[in-house]
N, C-alpha and C positions, 0 to 999 in steps of 0.2 A: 389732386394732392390727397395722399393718404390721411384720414380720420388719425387723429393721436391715439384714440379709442378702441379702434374699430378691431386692431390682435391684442392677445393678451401678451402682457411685457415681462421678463422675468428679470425686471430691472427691480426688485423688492428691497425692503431693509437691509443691510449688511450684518450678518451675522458671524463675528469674528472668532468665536467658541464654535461654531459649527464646521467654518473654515478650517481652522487647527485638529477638528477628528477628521473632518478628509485627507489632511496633511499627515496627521499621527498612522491612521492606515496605510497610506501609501508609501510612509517611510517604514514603515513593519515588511506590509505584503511585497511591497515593488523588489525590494533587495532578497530578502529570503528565495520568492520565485528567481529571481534571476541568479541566484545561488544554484541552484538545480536546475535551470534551463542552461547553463553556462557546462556544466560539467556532462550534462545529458549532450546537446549539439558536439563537444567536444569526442566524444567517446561513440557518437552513432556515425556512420559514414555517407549517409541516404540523406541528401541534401532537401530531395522533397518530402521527407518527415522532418526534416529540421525547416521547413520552411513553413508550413502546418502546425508547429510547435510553435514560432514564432508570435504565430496570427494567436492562437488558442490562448496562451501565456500573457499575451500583450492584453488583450481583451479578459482574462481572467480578474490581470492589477486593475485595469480598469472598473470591472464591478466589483472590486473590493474597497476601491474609492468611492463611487459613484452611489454604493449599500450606504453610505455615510451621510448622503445628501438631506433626508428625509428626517433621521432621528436627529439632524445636528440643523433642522430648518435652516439648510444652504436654499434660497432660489435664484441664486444668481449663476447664470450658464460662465459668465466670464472667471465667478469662483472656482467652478465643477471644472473648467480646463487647465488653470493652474494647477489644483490638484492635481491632476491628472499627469499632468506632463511634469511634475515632483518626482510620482511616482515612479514614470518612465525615465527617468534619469535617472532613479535607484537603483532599477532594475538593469537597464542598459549596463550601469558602472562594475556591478555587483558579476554581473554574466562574467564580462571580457576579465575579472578577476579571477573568478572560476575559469575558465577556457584556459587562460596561461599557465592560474595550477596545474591543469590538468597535464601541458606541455611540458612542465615543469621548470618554469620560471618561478624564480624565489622573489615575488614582491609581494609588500607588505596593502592592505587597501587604503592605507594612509598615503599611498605616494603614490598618486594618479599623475605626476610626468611619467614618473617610469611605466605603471601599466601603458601610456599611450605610446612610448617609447617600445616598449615589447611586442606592442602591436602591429607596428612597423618590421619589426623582423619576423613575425609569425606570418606577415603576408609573404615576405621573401621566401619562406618555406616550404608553399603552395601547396598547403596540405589538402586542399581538396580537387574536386574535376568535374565537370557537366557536360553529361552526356560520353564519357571518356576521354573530356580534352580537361587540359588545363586549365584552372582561371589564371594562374598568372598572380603577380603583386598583384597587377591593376586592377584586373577581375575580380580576387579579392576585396581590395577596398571597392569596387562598385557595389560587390555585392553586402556588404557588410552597411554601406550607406543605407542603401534600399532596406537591409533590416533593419535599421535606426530608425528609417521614418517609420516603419509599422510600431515596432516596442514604442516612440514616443505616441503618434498616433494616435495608434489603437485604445491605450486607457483616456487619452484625452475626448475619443468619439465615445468610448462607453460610456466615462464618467457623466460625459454631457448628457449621455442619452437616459441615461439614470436620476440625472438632478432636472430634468423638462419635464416634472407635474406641474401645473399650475397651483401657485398657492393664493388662498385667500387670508389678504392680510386683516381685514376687518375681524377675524374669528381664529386669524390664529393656526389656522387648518391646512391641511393639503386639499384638492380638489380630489371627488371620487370621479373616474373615469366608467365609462361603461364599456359594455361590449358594443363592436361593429353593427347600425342599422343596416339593411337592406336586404339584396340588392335592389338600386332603383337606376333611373337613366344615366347612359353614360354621358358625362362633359365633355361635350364638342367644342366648347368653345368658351375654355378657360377663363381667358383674358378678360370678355365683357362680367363673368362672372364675379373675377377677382376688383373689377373696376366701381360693381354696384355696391359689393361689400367694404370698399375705400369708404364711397360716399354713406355707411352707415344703411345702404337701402336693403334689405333681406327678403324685399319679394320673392327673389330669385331664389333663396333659398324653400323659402315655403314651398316653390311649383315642383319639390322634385316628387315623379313619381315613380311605381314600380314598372317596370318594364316586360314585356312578353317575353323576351328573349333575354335571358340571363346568363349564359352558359361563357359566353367570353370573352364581351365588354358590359361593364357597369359601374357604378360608382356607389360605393359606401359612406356612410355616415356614423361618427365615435364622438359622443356628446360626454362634458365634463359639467361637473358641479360643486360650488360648496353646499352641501345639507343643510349648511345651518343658517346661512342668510341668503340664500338664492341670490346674492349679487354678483356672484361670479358663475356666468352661464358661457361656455363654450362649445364650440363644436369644430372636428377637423374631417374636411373632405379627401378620401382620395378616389381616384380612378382605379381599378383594377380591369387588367385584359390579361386574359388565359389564353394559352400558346400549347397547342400538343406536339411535342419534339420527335424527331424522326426514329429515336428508340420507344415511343408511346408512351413519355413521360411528360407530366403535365406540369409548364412552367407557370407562375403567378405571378405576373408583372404590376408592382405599384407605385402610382404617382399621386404626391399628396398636391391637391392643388389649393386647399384651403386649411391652414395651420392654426389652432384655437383660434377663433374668431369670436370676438365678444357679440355676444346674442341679449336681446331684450327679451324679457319673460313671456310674450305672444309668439315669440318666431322657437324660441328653446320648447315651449310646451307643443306646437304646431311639429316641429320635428320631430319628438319623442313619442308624439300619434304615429306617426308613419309608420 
């Protein structure tokens, strides 16, 4: 059984004023960008720049949420995805509002039957094609779904990934993160790893060392702290393996296998040697 302890939780205070600037940004940013991703996809004809645009946009709202988590002391991840998928709903709605202008349907952003209703006939239109074929109504709405889950998605994975600093609540503070140790050996064999670390035992961790052979498996090490009362000591493992691809470009493949992991002040100083 896993240690209560043993990861850091971002289950912290509830901060209801910090929740509301997440919320305030993403009802600004979400709909404004999707004001102009709406009339830009409408008017480009190149589906894979509009699909590029999609990813880019979506993940934009998202760290203009996510930019919020920090000065509005949000630590709670379940906070950082509401916002987020706030946002993506503004944006979403705001877009298919723009697209039908563009069409030139006359509805007003007040009357989300009818936009969804216009929607319905703009697939019957089949104004677009992939590859030189048609998509069809149905093509359409598949493909329209598929861009729903990335615009909601995308700011809910930013936003999340913007509000996971560890904060320490004793002081009030965000955790400073450092840069990547290593390289040191690589983790063969995760599991018993992840199992010492349940039970609170960190030997495992102290034995890591540097390795002869670095070039294209090893495992790094990303130590966190608060400065002001060293009670919050973290550190996150991952694996990296490098891949040279058949054009001679070189891929970085990473897998985190240990995520803040709360550390005692012998095993945090013990790793910051290395």
């Amino acid at each position: 059984m896993t240690s209560p302890d043993a990861y850091y939780s971002h289950s912290g205070k509830f901060n209801p004023a910090g929740l509301l600037l997440m919320l305030a940004a993403g009802l600004v940013v979400g709909p404004l960008v999707g004001v102009v991703y709406g009339y830009a996809v409408a008017f480009n004809p190149f589906i894979y720049i509009n699909f590029l645009a999609t990813i880019i946009a979506g993940g934009a709202v998202g760290m203009a949420v996510g930019k919020m988590a920090k000065p509005g002391r949000v630590r709670s991840l379940g906070a950082c995805a509401f916002a987020g998928l706030v946002a993506g709903v503004g944006f979403q709605y705001t877009q298919w509002w723009a697209t039908l202008d563009y069409y030139g349907a006359e509805v007003a952003l007040t009357q989300p039957g009818a936009i969804w209703t216009f929607i319905g006939e703009l697939a019957e239109l089949e104004p677009w094609t992939l590859m030189g074929v048609s998509l069809g109504s149905t093509g359409f709405m598949i493909l329209w779904a598929i861009e729903g889950l990335i615009v909601l998605g995308a700011p809910i994975a930013v936003a999340m990934a913007e509000g996971s600093t560890p904060y320490c609540e004793r002081c009030d503070t965000w955790a400073v993160e450092g840069e990547p140790l290593g390289p040191f050996d690589f983790v063969s064999d995760a599991d018993t790893l992840k199992a010492r670390v349940d039970r609170r035992d960190h030997d495992g961790l102290k034995a890591f060392e540097r390795p002869e052979v670095t070039e294209d498996r090893y495992s790094t090490i990303t130590l966190a702290a608060c400065t002001g009362c060293r009670g919050l000591l973290l550190a996150t493992i991952k694996n990296v393996e490098v891949e040279v691809e058949k054009d001679g470009d070189t891929k970085r493949n990473e897998t985190e296998i240990l995520t803040h992991v709360m550390l005692d002040s012998p095993t945090y100083d013990a790793l910051a040697k290395l």
